[in-house]
Backbone as numpy.savetxt, mean C-alpha at the origin, in Angstrom:
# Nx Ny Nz CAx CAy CAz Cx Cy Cz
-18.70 17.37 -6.67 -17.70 17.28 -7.74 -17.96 16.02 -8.55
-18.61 16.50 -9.81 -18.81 15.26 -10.52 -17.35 14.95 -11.57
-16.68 13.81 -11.31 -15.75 13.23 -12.03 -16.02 11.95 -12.66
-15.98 12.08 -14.18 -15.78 10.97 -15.35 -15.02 9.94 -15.14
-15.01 9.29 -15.34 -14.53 8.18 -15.94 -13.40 8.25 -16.72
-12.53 7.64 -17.23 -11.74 8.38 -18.08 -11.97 6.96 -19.10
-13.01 5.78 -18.46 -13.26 4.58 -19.93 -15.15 4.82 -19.48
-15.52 4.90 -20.49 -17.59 4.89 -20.56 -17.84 3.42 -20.30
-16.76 2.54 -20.32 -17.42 1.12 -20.07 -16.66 0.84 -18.34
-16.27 1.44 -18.11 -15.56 1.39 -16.46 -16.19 2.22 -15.48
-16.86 1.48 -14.32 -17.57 2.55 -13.87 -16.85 3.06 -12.50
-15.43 2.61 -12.40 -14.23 2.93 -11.64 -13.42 4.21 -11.46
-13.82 4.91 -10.93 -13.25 6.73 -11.06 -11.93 6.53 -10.18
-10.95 7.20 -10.58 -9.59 7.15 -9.66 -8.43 8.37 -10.46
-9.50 9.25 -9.37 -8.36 10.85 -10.33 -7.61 10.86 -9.24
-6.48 11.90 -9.43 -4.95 12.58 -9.21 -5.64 13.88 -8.26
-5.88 14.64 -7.64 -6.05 16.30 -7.17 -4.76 16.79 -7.27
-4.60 17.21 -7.69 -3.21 18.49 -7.30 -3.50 19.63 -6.88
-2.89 20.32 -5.70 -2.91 21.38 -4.79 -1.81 22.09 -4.22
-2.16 23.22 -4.17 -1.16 24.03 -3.86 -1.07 24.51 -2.68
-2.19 24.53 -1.39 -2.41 25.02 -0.58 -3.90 24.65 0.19
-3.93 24.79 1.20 -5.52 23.97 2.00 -6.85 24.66 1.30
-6.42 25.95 0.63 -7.79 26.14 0.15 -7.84 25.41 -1.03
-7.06 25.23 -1.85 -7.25 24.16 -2.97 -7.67 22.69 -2.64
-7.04 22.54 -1.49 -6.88 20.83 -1.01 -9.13 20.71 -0.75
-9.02 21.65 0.30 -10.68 22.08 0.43 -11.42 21.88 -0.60
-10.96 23.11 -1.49 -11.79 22.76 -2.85 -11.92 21.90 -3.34
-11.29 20.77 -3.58 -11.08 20.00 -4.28 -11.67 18.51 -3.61
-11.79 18.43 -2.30 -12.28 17.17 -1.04 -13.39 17.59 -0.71
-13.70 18.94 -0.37 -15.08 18.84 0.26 -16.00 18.39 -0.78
-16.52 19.58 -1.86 -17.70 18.75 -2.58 -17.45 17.31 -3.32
-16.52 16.77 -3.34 -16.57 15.05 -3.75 -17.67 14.46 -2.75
-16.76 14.82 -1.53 -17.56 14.34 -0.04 -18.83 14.58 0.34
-19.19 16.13 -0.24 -20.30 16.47 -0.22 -21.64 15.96 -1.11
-21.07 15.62 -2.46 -21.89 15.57 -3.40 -22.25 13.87 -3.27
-21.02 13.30 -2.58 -21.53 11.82 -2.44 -22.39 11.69 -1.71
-22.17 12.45 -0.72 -23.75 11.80 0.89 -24.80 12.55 0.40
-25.18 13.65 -0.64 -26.10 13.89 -1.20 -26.70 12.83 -1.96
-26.16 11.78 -2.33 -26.44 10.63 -3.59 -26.24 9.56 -2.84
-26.13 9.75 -1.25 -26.83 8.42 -0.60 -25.56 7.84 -0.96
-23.67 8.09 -0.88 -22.41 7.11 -0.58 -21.92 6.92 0.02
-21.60 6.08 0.60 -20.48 6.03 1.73 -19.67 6.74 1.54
-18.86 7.52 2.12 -18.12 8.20 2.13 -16.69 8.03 3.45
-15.52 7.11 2.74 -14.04 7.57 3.90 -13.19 8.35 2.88
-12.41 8.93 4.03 -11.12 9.72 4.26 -10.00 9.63 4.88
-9.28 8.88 4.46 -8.35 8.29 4.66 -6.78 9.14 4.21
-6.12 10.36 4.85 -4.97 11.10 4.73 -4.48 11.29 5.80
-3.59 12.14 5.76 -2.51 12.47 6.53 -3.13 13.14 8.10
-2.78 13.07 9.07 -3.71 13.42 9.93 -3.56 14.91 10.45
-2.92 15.96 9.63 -3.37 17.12 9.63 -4.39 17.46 8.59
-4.59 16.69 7.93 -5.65 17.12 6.74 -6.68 16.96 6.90
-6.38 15.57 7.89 -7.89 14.64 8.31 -8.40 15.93 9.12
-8.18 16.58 10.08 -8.18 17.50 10.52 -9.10 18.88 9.95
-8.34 19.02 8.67 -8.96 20.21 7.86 -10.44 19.79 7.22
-9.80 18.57 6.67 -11.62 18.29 6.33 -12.64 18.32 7.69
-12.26 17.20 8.35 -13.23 17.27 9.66 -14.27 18.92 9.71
-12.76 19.78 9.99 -13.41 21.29 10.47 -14.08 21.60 9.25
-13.75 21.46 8.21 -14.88 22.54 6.91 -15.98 21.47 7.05
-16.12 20.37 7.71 -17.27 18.99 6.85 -18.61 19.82 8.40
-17.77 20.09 9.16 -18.58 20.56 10.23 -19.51 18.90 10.77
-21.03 19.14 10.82 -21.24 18.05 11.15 -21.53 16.82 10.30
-21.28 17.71 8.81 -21.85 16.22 7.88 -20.64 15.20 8.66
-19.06 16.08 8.87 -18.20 14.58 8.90 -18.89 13.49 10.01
-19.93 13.65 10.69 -20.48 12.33 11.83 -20.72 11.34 10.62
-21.29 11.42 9.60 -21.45 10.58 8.18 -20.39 10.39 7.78
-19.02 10.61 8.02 -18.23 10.04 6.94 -17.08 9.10 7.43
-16.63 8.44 7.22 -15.14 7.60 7.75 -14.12 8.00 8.10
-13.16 8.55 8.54 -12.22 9.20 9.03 -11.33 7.92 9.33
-9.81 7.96 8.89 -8.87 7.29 9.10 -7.33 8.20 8.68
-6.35 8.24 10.04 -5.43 8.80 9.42 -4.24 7.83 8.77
-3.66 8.08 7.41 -3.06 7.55 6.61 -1.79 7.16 6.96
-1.54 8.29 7.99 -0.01 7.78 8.52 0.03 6.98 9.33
-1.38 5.85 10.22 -1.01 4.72 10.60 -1.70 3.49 9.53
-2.88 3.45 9.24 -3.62 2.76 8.74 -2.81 2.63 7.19
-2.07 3.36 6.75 -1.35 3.11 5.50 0.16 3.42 5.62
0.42 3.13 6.55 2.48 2.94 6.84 2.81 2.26 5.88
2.42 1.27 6.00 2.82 0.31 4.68 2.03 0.25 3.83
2.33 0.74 2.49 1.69 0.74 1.36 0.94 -0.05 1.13
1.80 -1.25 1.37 1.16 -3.00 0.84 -0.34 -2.90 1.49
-0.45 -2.47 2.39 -1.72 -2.76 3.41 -2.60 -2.18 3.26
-2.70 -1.05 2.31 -4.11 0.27 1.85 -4.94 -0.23 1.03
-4.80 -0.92 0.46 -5.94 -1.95 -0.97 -6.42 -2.50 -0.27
-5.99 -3.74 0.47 -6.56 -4.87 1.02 -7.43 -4.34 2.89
-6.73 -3.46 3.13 -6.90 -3.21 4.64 -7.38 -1.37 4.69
-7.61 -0.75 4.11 -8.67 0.53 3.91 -9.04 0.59 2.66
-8.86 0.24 1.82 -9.82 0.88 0.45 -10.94 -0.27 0.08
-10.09 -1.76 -0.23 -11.04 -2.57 -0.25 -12.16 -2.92 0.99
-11.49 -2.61 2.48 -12.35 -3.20 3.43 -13.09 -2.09 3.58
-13.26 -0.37 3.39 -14.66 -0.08 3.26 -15.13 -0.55 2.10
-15.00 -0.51 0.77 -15.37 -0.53 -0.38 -16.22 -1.94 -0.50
-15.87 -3.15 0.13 -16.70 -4.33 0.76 -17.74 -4.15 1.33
-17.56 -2.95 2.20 -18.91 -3.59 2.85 -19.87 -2.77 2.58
-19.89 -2.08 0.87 -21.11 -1.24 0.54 -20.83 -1.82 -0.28
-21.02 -2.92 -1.05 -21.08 -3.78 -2.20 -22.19 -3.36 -3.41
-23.45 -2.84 -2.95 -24.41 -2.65 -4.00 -24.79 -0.78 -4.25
-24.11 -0.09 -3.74 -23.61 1.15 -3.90 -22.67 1.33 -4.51
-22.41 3.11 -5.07 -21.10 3.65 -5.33 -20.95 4.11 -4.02
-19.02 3.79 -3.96 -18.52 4.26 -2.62 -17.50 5.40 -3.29
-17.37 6.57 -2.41 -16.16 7.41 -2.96 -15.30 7.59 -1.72
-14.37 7.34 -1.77 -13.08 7.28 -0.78 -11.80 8.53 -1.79
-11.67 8.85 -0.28 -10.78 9.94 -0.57 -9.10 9.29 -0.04
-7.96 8.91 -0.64 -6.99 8.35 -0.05 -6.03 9.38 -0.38
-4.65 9.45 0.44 -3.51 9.99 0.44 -2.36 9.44 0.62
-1.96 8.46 0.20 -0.85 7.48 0.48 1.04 8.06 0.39
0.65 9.08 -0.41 2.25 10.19 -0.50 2.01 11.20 -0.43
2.71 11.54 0.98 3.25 12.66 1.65 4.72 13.38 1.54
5.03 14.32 1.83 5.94 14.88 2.28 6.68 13.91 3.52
7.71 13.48 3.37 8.40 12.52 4.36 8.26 11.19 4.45
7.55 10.84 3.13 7.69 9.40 2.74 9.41 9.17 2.70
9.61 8.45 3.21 11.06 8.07 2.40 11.75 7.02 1.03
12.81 7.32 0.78 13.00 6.66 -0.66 12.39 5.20 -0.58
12.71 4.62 1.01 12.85 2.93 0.63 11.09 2.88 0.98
10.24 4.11 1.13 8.72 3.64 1.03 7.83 4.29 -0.34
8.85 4.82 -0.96 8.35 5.71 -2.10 7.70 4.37 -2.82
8.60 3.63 -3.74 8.23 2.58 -4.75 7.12 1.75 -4.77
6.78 1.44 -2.89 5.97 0.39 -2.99 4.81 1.62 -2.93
4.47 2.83 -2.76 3.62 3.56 -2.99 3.17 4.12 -3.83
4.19 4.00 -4.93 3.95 4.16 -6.17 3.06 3.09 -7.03
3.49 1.88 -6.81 3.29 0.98 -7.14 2.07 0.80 -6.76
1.44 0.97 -5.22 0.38 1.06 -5.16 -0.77 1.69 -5.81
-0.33 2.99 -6.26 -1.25 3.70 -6.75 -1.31 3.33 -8.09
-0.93 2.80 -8.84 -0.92 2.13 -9.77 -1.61 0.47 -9.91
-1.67 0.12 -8.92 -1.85 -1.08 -8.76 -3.62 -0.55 -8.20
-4.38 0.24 -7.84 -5.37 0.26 -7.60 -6.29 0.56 -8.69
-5.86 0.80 -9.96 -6.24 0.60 -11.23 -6.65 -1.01 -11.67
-6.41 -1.70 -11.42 -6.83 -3.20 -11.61 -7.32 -3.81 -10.02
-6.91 -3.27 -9.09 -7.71 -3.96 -7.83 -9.38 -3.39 -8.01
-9.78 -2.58 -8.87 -10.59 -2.09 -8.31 -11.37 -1.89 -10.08
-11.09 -2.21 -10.83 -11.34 -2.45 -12.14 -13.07 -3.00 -12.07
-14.02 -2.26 -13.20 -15.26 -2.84 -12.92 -15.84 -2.54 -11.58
-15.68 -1.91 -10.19 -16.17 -1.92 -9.27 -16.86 -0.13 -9.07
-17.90 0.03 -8.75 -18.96 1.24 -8.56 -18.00 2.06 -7.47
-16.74 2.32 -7.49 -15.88 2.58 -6.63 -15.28 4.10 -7.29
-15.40 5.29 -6.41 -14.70 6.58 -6.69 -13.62 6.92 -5.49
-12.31 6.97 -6.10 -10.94 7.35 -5.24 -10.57 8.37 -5.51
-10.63 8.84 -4.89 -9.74 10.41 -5.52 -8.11 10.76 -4.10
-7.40 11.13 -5.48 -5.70 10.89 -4.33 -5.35 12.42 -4.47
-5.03 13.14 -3.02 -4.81 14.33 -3.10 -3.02 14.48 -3.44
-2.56 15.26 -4.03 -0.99 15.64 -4.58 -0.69 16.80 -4.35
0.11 17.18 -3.14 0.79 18.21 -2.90 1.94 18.92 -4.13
1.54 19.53 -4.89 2.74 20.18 -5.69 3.19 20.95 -4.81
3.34 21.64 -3.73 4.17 22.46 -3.24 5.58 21.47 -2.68
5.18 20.41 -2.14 5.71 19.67 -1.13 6.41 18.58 -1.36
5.88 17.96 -3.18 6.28 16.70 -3.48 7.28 16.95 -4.91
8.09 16.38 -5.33 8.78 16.37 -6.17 8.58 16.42 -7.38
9.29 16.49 -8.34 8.43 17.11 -9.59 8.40 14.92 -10.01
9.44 14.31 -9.59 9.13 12.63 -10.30 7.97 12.82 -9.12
7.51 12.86 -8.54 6.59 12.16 -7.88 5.11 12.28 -8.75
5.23 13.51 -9.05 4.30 14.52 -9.71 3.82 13.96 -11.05
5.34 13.61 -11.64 5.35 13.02 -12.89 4.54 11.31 -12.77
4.77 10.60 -11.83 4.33 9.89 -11.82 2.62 9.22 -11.24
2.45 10.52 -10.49 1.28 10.51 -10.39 0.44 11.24 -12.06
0.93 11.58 -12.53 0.00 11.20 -14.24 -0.06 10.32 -14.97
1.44 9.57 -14.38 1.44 7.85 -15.32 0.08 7.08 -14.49
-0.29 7.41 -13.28 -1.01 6.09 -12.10 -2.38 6.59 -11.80
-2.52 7.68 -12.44 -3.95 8.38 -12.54 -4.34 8.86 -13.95
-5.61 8.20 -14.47 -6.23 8.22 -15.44 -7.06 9.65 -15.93
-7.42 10.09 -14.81 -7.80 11.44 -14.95 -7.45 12.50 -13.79
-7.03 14.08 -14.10 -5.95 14.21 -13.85 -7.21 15.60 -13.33
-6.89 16.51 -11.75 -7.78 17.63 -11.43 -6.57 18.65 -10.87
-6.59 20.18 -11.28 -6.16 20.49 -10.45 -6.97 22.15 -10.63
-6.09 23.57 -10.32 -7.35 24.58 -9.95 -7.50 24.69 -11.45
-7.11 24.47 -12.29 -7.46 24.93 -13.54 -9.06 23.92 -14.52
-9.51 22.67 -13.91 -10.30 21.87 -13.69 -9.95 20.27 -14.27
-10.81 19.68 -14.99 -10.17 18.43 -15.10 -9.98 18.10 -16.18
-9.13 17.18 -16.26 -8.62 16.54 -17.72 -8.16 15.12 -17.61
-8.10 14.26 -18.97 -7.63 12.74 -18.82 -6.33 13.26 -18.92
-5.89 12.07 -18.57 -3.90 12.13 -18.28 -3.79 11.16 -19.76
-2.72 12.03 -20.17 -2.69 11.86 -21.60 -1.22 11.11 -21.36
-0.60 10.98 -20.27 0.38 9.79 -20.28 0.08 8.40 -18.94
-1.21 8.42 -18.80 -1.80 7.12 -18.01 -0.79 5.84 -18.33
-0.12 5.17 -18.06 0.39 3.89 -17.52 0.83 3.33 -16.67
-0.10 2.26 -15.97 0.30 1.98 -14.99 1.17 1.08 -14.72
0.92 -0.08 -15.85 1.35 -1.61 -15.89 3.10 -1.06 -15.96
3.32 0.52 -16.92 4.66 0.63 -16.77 5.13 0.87 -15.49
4.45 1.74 -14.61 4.95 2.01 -13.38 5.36 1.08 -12.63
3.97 0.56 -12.77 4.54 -1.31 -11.82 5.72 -1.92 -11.97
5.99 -1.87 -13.30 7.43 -2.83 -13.64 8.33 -1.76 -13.14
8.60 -0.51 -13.89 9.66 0.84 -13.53 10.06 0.27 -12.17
9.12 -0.02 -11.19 9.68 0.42 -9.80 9.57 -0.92 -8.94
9.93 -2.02 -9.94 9.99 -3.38 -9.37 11.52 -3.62 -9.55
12.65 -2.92 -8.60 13.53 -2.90 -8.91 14.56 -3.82 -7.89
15.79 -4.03 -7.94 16.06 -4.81 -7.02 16.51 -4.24 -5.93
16.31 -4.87 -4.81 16.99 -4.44 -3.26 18.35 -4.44 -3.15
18.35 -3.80 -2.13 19.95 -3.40 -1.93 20.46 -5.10 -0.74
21.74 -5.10 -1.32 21.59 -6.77 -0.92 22.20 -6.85 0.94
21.98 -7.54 1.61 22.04 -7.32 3.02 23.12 -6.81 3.30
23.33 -6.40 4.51 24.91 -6.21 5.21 25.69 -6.97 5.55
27.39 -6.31 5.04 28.27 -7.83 5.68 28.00 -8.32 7.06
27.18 -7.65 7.95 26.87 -8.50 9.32 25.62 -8.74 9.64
25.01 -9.06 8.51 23.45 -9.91 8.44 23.19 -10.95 8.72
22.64 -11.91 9.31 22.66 -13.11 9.41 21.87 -13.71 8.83
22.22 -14.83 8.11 21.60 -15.25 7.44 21.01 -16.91 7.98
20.30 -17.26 7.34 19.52 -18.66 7.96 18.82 -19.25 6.74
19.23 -20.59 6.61 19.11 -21.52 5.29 17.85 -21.51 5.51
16.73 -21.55 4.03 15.17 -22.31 4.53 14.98 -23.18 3.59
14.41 -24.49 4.36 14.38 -25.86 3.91 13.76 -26.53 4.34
12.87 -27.51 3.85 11.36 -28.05 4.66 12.34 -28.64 5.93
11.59 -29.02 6.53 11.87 -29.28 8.21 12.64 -28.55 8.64
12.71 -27.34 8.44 13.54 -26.60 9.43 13.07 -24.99 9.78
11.56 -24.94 9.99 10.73 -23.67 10.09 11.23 -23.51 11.49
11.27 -24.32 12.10 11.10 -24.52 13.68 12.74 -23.49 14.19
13.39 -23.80 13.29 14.85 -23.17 13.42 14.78 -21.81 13.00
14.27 -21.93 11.87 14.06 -20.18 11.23 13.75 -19.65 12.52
12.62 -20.01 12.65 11.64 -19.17 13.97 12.49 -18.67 15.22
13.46 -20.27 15.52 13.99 -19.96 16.78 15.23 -18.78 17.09
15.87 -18.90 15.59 17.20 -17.58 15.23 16.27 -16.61 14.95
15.33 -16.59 14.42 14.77 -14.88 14.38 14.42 -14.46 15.43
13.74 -15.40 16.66 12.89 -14.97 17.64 14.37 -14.26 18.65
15.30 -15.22 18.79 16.58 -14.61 19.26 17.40 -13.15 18.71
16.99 -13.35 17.18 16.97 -11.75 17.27 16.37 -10.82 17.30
15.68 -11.01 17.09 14.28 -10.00 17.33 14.69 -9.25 18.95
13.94 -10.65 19.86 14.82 -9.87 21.05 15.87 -9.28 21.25
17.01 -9.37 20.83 18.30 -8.78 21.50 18.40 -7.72 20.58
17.80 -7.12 19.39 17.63 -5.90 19.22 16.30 -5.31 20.04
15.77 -5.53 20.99 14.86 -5.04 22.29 13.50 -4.73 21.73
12.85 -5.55 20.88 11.62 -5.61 20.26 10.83 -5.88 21.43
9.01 -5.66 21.60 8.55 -5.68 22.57 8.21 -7.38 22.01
7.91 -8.15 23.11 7.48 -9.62 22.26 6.27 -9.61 21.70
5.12 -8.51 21.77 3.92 -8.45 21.11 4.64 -8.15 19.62
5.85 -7.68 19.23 6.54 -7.48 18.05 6.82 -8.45 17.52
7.57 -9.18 18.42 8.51 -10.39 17.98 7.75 -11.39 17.20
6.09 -11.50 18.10 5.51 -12.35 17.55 4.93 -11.78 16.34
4.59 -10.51 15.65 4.36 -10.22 14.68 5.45 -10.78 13.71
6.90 -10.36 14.13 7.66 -11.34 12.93 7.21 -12.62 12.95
7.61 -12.90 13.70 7.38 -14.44 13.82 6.76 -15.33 12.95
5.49 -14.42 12.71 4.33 -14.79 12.18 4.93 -14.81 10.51
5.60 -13.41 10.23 5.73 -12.82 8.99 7.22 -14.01 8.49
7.86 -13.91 9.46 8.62 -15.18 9.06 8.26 -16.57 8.41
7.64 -16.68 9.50 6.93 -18.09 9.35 6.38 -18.09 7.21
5.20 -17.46 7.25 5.02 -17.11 5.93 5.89 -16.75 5.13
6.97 -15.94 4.92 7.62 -15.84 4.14 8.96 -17.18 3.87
9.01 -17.69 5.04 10.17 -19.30 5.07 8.67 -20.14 4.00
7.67 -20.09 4.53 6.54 -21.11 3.45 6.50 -21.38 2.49
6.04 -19.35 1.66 6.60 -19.51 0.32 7.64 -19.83 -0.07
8.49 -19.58 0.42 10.04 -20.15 -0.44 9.95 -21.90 -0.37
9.40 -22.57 0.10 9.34 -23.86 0.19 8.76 -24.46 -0.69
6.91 -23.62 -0.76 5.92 -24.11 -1.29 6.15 -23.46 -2.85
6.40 -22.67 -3.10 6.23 -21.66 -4.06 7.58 -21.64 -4.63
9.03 -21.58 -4.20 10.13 -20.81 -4.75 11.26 -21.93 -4.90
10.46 -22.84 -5.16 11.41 -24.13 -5.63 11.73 -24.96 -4.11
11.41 -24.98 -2.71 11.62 -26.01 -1.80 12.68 -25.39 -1.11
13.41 -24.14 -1.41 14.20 -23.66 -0.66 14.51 -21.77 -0.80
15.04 -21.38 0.33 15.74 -19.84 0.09 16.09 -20.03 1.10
16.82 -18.10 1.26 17.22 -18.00 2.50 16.80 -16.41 3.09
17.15 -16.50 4.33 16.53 -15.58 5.55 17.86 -14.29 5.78
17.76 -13.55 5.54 18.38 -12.44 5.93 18.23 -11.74 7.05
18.59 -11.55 8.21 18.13 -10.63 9.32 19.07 -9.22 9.65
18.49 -8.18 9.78 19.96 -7.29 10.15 18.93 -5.77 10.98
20.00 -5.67 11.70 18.97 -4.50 12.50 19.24 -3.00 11.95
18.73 -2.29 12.08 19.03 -0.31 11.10 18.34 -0.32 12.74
18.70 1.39 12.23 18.49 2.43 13.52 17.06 2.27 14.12
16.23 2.14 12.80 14.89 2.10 13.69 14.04 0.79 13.26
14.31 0.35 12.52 13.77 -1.35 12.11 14.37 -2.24 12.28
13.76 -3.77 12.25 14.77 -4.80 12.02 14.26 -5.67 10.60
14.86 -5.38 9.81 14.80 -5.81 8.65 14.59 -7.51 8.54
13.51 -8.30 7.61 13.52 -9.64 7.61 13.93 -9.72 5.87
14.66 -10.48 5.52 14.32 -10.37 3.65 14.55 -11.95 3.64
13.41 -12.16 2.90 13.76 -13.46 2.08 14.12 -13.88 0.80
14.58 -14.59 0.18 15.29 -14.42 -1.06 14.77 -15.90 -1.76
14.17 -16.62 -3.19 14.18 -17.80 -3.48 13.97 -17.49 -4.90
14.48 -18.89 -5.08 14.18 -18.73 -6.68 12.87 -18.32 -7.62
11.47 -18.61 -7.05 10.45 -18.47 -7.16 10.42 -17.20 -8.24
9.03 -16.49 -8.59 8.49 -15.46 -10.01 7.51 -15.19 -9.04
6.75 -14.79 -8.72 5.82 -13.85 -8.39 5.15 -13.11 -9.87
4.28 -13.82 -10.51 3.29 -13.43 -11.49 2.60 -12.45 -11.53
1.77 -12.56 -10.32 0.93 -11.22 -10.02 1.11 -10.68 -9.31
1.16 -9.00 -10.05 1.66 -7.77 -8.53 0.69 -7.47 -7.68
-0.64 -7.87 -8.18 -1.55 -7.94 -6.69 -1.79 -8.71 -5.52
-0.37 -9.95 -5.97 0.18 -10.40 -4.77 -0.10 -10.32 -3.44
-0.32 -10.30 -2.30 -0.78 -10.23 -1.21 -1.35 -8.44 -0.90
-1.76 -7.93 -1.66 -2.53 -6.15 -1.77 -3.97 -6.53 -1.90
-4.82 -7.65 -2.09 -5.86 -8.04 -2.12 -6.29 -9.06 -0.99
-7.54 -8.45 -0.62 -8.17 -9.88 0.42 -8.46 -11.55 -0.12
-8.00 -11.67 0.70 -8.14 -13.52 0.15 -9.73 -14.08 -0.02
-10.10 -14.58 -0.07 -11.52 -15.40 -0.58 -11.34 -16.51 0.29
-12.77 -16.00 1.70 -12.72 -16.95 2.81 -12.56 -18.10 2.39
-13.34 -18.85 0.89 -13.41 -20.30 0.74 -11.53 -20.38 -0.18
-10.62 -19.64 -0.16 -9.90 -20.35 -0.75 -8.64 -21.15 0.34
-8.06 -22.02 -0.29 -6.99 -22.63 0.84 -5.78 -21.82 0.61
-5.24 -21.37 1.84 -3.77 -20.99 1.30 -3.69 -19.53 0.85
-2.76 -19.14 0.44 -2.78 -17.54 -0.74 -2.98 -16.77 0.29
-2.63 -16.53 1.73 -2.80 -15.31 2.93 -1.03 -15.15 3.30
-0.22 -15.50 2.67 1.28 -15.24 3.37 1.51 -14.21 3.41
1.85 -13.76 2.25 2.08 -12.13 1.46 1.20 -10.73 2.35
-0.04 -11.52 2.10 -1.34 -10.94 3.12 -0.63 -10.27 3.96
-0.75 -11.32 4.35 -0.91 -11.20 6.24 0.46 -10.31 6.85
1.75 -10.87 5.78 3.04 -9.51 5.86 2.40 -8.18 5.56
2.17 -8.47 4.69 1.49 -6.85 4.52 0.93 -6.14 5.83
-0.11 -6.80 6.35 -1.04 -6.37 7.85 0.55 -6.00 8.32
1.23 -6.98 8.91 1.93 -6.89 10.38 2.90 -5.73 10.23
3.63 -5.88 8.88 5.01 -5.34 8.23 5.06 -3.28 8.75
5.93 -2.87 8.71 5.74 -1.27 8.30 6.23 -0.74 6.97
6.88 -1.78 6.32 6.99 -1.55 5.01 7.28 -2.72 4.62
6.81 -3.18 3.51 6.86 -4.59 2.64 7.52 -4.37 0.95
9.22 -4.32 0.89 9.39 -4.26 -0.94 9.42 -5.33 -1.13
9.12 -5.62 -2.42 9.13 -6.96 -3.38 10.25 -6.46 -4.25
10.99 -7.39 -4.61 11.60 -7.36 -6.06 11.41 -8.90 -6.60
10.81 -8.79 -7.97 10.80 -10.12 -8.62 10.88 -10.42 -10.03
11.40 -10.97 -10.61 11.73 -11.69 -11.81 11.88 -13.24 -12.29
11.98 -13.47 -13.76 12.12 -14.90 -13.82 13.24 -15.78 -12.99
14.53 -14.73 -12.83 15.24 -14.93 -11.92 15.43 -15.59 -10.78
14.50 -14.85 -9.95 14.05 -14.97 -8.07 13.12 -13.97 -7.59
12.47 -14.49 -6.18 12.48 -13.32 -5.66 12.65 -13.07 -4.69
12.62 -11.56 -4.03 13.58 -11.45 -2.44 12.30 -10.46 -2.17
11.87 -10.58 -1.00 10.56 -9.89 -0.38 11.05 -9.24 1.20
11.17 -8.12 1.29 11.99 -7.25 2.82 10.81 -6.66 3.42
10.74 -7.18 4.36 9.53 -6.32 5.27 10.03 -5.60 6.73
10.30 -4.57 7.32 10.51 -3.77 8.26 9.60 -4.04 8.44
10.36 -3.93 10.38 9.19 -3.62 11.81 10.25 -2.59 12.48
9.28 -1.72 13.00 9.88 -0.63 13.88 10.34 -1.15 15.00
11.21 -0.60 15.56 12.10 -1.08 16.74 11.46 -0.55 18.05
10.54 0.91 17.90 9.69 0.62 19.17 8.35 1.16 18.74
């Protein structure tokens, strides 16, 4: 499946598939996959892990050649698919075209993981800008909503489905990004909250680590907050004017961390990109992303408040 470009000076391919059913989904994944390891590409696949499934069986044995990753762990959190599967194969074939097949929205995404997945897919339009890199994102029309639908033509530049291909004649992404940089819903009256203020990380740490436990986190968890704490009390210090504050509150199956400071957050590729071994600093955001199961941002000249869920088991 040879797919254009939708700019002659970008040598960055990142179409939409739309499908109606596994023989379309087929049609539409195998020869990408196929036509790349013919032309000598790396080739991952990175979806839902019944699909991973379907390809596997039609790839027969080419799939021993190809990457296999299912999307519903390796991309739980949105934040973590740029920096932690698309860029980290797409790295390490640096002087090749790589074509990666991703699926980041499914059927049973939920509302509070929709945005930052949106956002993602939009946001892989400039992570990946200039790079010998082909993505192609499969779209369930049977399964997904008609906004979802709609918005996968704003976040994909060129647009495939059985009828064949075309540019998306309403491509914007930079709007999507903003559209769905919206604000969080503000904690619960029985949240606890915890001041952050230089010399007092040691305290953050010690009230979160106390709750963490007594909502029955395993401590290999705890210390994942911990960590994500730690970084997010930083920026607000280093970054968000010298102070914010810590929100903690437990839901049925997460325990919610949000931080809140005066700070702007400039760039939405914000911690969705790998850091640059030689730089100092700039891994907070990161590294939430890795640990988190979902990471929203909301930010403005205002403030900003950054919520990252961990599953409760």
């Amino acid at each position: 499946m040879t797919i254009a470009s939708s700019s002659p000076a970008d040598p960055f391919v990142h179409p939409a598939l739309f499908y109606r059913d596994d023989a379309e989904y087929l049609a539409g994944t195998v020869p990408f996959i196929t036509e790349g390891l013919d032309s000598g590409e790396p080739v991952a696949v990175s979806v839902p892990g019944t699909k991973l499934d379907l390809v596997r069986a039609a790839l027969g044995e080419l799939g021993e050649r190809v990457r296999f990753l299912d999307m519903t762990v390796v991309g739980r959190n949105p934040g973590r698919i740029i920096p932690g599967v698309l860029r980290a194969f797409a790295d390490l074939h640096p002087s090749v075209r790589v074509r990666i097949i991703g699926e980041p929205i499914w059927s049973g995404r939920s509302d509070s993981e929709y945005p930052a997945c949106v956002q993602h897919e939009a946001l892989i339009n400039h992570a990946f800008t200039g790079r010998t890199v082909s993505i192609l994102c499969p779209y369930d029309t049977t399964a997904l909503s008609a906004r979802v639908l709609e918005d996968a033509v704003a976040t994909h530049p060129v647009l495939i489905d059985a009828d064949g291909q075309r540019d998306s004649d309403r491509y914007a992404p930079d709007r999507v990004v903003e559209a769905y940089n919206r604000p969080l819903l503000p904690p619960p009256p029985a949240a606890v909250a915890i001041a952050v203020r230089f010399g007092r990380l040691s305290e953050v740490r010690r009230r979160t680590a106390e709750y963490a436990r007594g909502l029955g986190l395993a401590e290999e968890r705890v210390d994942d907050v911990l960590l994500s704490i730690t970084e997010l009390a930083t920026n607000s210090i280093v970054h968000g004017g010298g102070a914010g504050t810590v929100h903690l509150w437990g839901e049925e199956a997460h325990l919610v961390v949000q931080a809140s400071d005066p700070g702007h957050i400039t760039d939405p590729l914000a911690g969705r990109t790998p850091a640059d071994p030689a730089q100092a600093g700039g891994r907070g955001l990161l590294l939430v992303n890795h640990l988190a199961d979902l990471v929203r941002v909301h930010s403005t000249a205002e403030g900003t408040t950054i919520q990252a869920r961990f599953l409760r088991d």
